[in-house]
DRENDO-114297 format. One record per residue (C-alpha): x, y, z; chain; residue in three letters. Coordinates in nm, 4 decimals, padded with zeros to 6 digits. Layout:
<nodes>
((X, Y, Z), A, ala)
...
</nodes>
This chain:
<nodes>
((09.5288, 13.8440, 05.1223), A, unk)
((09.2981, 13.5995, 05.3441), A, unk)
((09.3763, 13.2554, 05.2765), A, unk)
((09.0051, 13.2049, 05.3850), A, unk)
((08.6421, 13.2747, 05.1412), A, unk)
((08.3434, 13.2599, 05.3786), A, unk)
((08.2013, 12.8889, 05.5589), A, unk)
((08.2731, 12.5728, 05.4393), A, unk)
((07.9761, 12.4190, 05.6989), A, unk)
((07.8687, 12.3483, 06.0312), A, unk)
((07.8695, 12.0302, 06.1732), A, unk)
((07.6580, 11.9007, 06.4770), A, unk)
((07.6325, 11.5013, 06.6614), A, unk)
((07.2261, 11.5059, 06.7095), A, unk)
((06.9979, 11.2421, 06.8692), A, unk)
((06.7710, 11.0789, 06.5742), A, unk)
((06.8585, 11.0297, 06.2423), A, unk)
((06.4674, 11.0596, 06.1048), A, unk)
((06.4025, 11.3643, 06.2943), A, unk)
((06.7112, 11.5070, 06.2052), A, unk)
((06.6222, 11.4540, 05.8547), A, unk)
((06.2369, 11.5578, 05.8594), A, unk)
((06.3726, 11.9343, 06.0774), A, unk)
((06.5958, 12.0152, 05.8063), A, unk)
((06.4646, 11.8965, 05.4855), A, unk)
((06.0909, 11.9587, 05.5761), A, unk)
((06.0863, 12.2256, 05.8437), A, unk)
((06.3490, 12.4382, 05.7439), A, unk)
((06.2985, 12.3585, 05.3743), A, unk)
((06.6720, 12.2095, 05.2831), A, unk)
((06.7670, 11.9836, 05.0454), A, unk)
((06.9915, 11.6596, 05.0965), A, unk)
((07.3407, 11.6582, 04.9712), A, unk)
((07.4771, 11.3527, 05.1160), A, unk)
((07.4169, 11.0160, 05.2868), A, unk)
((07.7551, 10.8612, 05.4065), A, unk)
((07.8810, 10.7545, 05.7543), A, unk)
((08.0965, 10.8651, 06.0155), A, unk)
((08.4868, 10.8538, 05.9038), A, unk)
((08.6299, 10.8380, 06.1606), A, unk)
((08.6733, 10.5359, 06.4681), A, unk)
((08.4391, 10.2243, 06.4225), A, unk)
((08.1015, 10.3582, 06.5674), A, unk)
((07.8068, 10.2878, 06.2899), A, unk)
((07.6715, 10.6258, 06.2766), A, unk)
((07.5179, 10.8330, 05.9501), A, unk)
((07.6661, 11.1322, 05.8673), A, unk)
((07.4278, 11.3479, 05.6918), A, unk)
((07.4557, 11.6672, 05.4462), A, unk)
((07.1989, 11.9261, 05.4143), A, unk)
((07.2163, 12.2510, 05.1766), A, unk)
((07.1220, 12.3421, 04.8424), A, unk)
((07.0210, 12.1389, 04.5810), A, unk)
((07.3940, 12.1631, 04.4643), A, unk)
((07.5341, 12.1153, 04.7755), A, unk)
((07.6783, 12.4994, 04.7449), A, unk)
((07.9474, 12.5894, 04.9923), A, unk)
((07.8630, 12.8227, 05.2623), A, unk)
((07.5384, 12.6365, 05.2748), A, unk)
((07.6029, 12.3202, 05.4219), A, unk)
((07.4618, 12.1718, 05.7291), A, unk)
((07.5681, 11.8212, 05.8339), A, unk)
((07.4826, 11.6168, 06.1416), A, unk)
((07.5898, 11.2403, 06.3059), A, unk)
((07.2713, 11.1177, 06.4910), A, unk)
((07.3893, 10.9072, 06.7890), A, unk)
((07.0736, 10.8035, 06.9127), A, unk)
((07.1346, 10.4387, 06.8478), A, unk)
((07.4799, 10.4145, 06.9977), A, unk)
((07.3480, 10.6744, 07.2697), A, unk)
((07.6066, 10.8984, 07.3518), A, unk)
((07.5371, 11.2229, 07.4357), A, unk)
((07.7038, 11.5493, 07.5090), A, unk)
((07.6994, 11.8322, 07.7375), A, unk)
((07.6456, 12.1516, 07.6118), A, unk)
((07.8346, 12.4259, 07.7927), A, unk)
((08.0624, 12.6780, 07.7862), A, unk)
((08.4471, 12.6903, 07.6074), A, unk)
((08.2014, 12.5609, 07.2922), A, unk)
((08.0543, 12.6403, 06.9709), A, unk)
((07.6226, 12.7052, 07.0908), A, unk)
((07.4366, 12.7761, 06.8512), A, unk)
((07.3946, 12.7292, 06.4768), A, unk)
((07.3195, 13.0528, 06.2293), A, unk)
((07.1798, 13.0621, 05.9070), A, unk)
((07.0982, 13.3412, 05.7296), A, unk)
((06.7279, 13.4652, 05.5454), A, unk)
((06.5723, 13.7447, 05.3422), A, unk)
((06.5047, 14.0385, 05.5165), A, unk)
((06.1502, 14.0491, 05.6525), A, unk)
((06.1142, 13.6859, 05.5876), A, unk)
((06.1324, 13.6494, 06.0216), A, unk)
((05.7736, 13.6689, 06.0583), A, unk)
((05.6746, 13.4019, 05.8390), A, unk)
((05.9952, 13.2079, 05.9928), A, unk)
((05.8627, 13.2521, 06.3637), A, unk)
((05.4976, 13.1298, 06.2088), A, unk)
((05.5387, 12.8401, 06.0179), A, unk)
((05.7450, 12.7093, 06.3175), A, unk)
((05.5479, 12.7289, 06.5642), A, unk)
((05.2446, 12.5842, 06.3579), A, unk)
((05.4868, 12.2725, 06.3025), A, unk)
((05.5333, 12.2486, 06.6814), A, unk)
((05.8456, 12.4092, 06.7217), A, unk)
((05.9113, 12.6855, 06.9733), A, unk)
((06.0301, 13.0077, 06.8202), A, unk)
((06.0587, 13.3767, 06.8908), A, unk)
((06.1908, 13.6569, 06.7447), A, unk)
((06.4680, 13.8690, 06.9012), A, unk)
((06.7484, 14.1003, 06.7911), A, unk)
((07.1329, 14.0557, 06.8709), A, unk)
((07.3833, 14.2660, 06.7682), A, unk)
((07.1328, 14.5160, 06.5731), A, unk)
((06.9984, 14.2341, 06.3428), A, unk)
((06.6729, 14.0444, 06.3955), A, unk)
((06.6448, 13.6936, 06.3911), A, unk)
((06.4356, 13.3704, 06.4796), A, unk)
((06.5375, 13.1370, 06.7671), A, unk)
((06.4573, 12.7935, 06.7909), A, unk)
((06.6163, 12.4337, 06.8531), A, unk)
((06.6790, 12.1625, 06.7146), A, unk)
((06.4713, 11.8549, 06.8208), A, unk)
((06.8327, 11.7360, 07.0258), A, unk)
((06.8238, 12.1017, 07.1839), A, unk)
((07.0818, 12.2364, 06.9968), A, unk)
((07.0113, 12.6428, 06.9214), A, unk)
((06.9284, 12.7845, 06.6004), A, unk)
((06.8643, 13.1396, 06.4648), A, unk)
((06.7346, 13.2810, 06.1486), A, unk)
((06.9254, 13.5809, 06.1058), A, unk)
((06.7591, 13.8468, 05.8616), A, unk)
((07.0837, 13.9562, 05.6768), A, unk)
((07.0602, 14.2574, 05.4059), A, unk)
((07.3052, 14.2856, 05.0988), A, unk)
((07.3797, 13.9084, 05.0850), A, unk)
((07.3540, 13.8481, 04.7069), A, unk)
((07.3281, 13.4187, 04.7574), A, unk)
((06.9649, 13.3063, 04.6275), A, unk)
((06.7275, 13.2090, 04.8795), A, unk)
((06.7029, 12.7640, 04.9054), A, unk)
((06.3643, 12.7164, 04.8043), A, unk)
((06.1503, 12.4152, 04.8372), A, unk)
((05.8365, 12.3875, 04.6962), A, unk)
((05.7287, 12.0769, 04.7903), A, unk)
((05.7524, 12.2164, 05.1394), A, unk)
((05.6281, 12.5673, 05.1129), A, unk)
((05.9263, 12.7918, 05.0675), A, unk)
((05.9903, 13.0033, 04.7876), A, unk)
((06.2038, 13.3393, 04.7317), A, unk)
((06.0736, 13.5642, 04.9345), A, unk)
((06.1848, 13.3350, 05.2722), A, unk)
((06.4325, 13.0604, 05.2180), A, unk)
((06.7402, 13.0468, 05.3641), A, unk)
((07.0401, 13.1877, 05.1570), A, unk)
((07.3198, 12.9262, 05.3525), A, unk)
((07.5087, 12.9855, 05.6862), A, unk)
((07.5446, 13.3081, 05.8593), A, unk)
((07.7545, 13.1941, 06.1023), A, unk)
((07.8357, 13.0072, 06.3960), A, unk)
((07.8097, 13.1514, 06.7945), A, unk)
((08.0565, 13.0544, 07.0281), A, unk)
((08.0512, 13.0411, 07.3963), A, unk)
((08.3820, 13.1088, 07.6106), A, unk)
((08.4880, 13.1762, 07.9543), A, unk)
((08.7222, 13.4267, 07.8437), A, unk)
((08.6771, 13.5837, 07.4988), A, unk)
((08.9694, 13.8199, 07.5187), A, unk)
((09.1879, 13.4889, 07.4530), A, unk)
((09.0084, 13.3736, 07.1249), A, unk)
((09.0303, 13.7283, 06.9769), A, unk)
((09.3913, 13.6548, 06.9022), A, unk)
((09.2874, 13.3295, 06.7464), A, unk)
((08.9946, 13.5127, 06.5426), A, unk)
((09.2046, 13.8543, 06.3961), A, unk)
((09.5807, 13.7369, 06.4186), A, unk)
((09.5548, 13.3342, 06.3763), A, unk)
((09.2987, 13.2626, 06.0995), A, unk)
((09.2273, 13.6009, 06.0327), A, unk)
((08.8829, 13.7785, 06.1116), A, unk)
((08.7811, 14.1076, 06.1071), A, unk)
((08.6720, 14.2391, 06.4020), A, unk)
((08.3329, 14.4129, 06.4156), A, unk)
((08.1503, 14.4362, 06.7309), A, unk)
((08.2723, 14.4581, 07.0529), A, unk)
((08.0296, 14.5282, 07.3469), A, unk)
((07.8003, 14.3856, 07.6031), A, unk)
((07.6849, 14.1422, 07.4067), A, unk)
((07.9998, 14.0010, 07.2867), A, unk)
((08.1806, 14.0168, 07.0294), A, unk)
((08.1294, 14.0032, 06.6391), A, unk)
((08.4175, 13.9133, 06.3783), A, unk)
((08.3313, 13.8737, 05.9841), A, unk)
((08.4322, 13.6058, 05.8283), A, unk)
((08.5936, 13.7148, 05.4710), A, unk)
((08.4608, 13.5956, 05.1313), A, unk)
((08.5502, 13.7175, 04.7862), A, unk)
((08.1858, 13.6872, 04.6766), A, unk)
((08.0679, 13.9677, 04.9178), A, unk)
((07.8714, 13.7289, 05.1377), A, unk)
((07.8249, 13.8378, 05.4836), A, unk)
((07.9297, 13.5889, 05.7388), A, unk)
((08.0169, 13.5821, 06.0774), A, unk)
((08.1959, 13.4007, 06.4331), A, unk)
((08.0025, 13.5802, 06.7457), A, unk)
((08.1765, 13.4998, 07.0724), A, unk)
((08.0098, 13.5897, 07.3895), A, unk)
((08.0706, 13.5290, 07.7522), A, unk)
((07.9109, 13.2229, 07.9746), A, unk)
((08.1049, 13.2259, 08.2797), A, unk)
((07.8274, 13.0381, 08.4331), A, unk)
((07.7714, 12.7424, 08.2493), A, unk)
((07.9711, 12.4109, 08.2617), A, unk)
((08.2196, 12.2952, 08.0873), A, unk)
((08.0783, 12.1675, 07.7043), A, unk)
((08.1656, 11.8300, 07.5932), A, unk)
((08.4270, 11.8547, 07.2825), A, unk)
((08.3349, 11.4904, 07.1415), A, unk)
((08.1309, 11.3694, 06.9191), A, unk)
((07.8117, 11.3125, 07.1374), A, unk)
((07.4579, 11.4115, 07.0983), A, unk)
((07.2919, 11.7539, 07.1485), A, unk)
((07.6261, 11.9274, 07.0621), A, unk)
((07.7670, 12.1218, 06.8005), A, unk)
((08.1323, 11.9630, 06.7331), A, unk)
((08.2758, 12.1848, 06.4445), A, unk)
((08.2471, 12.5449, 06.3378), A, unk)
((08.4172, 12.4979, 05.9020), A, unk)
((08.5659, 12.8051, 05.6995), A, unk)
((08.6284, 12.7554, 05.3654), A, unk)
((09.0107, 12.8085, 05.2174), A, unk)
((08.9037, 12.7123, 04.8254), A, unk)
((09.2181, 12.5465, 04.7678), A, unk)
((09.5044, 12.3337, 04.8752), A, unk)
((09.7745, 12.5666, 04.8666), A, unk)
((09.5602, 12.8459, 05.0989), A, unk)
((09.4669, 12.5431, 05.3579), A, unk)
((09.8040, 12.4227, 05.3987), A, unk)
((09.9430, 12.7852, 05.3765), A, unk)
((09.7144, 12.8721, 05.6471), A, unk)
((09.8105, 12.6143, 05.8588), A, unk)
((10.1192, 12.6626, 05.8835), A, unk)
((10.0848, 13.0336, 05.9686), A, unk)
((09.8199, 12.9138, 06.2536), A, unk)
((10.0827, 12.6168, 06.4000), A, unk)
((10.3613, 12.8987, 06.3211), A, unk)
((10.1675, 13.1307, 06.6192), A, unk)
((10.1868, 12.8167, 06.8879), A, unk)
((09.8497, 12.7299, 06.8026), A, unk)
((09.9993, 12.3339, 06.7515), A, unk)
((09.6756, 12.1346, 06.8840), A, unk)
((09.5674, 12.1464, 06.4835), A, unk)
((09.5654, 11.8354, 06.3115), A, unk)
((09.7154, 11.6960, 05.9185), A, unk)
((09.5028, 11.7051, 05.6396), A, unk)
((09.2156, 11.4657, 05.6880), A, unk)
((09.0856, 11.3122, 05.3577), A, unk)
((08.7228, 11.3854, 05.3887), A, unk)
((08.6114, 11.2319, 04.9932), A, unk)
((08.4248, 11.5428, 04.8814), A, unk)
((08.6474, 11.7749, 05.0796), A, unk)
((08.9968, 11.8058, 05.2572), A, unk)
((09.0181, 11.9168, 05.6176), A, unk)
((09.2359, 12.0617, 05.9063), A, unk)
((09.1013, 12.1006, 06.2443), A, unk)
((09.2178, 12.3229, 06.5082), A, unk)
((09.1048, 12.3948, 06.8913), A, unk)
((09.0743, 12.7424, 06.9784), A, unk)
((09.1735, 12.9116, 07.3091), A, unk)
((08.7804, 12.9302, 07.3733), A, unk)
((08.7668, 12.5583, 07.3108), A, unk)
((08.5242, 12.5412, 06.9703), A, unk)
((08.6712, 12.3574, 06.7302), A, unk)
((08.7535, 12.4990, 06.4159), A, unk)
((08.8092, 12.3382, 06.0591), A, unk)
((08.9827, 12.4549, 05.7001), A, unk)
((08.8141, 12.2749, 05.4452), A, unk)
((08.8109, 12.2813, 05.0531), A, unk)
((08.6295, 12.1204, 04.8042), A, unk)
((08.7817, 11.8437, 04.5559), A, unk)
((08.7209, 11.9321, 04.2169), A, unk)
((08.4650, 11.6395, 04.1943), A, unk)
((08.3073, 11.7293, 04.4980), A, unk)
((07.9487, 11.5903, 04.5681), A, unk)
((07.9430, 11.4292, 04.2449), A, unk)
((08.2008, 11.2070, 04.3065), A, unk)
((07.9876, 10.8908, 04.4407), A, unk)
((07.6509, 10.9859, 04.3094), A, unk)
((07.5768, 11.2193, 03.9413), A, unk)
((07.5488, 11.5197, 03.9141), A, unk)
((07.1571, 11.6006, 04.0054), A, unk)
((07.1065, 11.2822, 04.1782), A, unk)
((07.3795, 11.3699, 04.5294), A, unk)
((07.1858, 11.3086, 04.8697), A, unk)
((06.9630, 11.0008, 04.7367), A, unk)
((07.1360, 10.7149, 04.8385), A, unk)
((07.3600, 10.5783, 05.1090), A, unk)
((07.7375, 10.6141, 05.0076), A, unk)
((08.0749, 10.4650, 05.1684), A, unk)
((08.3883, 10.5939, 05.1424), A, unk)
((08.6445, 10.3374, 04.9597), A, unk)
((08.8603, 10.2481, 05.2326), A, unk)
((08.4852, 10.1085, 05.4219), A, unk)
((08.4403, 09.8393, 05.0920), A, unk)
((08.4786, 09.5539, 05.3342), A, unk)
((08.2623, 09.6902, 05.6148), A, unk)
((07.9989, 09.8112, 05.4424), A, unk)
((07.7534, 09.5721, 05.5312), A, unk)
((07.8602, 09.5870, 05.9375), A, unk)
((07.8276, 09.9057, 05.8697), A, unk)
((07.4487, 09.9128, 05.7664), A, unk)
((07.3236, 09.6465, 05.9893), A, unk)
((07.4464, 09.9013, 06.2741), A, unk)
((07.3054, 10.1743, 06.1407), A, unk)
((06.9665, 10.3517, 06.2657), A, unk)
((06.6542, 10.3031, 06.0820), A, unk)
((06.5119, 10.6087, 05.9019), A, unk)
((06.3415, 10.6266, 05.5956), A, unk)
((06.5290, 11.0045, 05.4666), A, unk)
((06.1330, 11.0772, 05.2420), A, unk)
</nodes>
């Protein structure tokens, strides 16, 4: 039995934090879960949640803005490219319109047999609307912004990766966490990621033999993590161990994250990888229930930084 049930989230270091909030909460019609701050180091930087109103797993975005401490990434290959989300089917039409009448450049194409809606982020990171059939999650609507049923996005339909060799992170993929492979042509490959609920979700990993080397920090324009969700303790840690048991040691101890508990591990093809799972308080466990993503939290151990903290933080009014 997988030890893994679909994404957790994706997580991405973009440029600024308003932007940032106004493309995902206005543009692409998602709600905010959570207002906290980076964990980790002693950089003042936001880190933000998007998803649905509950803050559902396999629908979470988040982001760090580093525009005011300005550091910025490369993007390349050996890295996770672009971020997937998944929508009705037919809704790419109305996808491809309403974002180009806000000013941002998108197309429709079709990868892997499956039609989606390409775009970017205002940082440049990539983005696709995939239309994806049988997926039985409701559609995130907004209706202050436009976006009911028929065309909302359901939550994450996966996450692309990039690689100068993607023979070596097939291992990683099928043996290590496990996938399932399949697709496995000239376009690259496809593995699905498994989940109890019957939601389809997926890692693509093509070839860029071409492109430099991406940055793996956290730095603007670049995606940093790629997060599958284990629901538990006991499936993380087991999971883990089977992973470092391979040679795969470059994966880290648990890392309190206050709503969730993570591992991280580099893959052969150089994205990074996390196991996550959600406390049993989860979102709710700073703000109440119905009221997450309104306010700007801190984690305990920050209670005697917390107003360096916000004096080093970038404006942005989050309306």
């Amino acid at each position: 039995m997988s030890q893994i049930s679909g994404y957790h989230h994706l997580t991405m270091s973009t440029d600024g934090a308003q932007e940032d909030f106004d493309f995902y909460t206005k543009d692409l019609g998602l709600h905010s879960v959570k207002r906290t701050v980076l964990f980790d180091g002693v950089i003042p930087v936001y880190h933000l949640y998007y998803g649905s109103p509950n803050g559902d797993a396999s629908t979470i975005i988040t982001t760090f803005p580093f525009r005011k401490p300005g550091v910025y990434g490369r993007r390349g290959t050996n890295q996770a490219r672009t971020i997937m989300q998944a929508i009705p089917m037919g809704a790419a039409d109305f996808w491809v319109d309403r974002l180009n009448g806000r000013g941002i450049e998108a197309k429709k194409i079709t990868r892997f047999g499956a039609d989606r809606v390409a775009f970017a982020h205002p940082c440049g990171i990539p983005h696709e609307l995939v239309e994806s059939d049988s997926d039985p999650r409701e559609p995130i609507t907004n209706d202050v912004q436009g976006i009911g049923k028929a065309h909302g996005i359901k939550g994450i339909y996966g996450g692309l990766v990039a690689c100068f060799d993607r023979t070596a992170m097939d291992d990683f993929l099928t043996i290590a966490l496990p996938l399932t492979k399949e697709a496995d042509n000239h376009e690259g490959t496809v593995y699905r990621v498994p989940d109890a609920n019957g939601v389809i979700q997926r890692v693509e990993v093509i070839d860029d033999r071409s492109s430099p080397q991406g940055t793996w920090t956290l730095s603007g324009g670049t995606i940093h993590h790629i997060a599958l969700n284990t629901g538990d303790e006991e499936s993380q840690l087991k999971l883990r161990a089977h992973i470092e048991g391979l040679g795969f040691t470059d994966i880290s101890e648990q890392k309190d994250r206050m709503y969730f508990k993570s591992c991280y591990v580099r893959s052969p093809g150089g994205a990074l990888f996390e196991l996550a799972w959600t406390t049993p308080e989860g979102w709710a466990k700073d703000e109440a229930p119905g009221e997450i993503g309104k306010t700007l939290v801190f984690p305990p151990w920050f209670k005697n930084r917390e107003d360096e903290l916000r004096s080093g933080l970038e404006e942005a009014a989050f309306v």
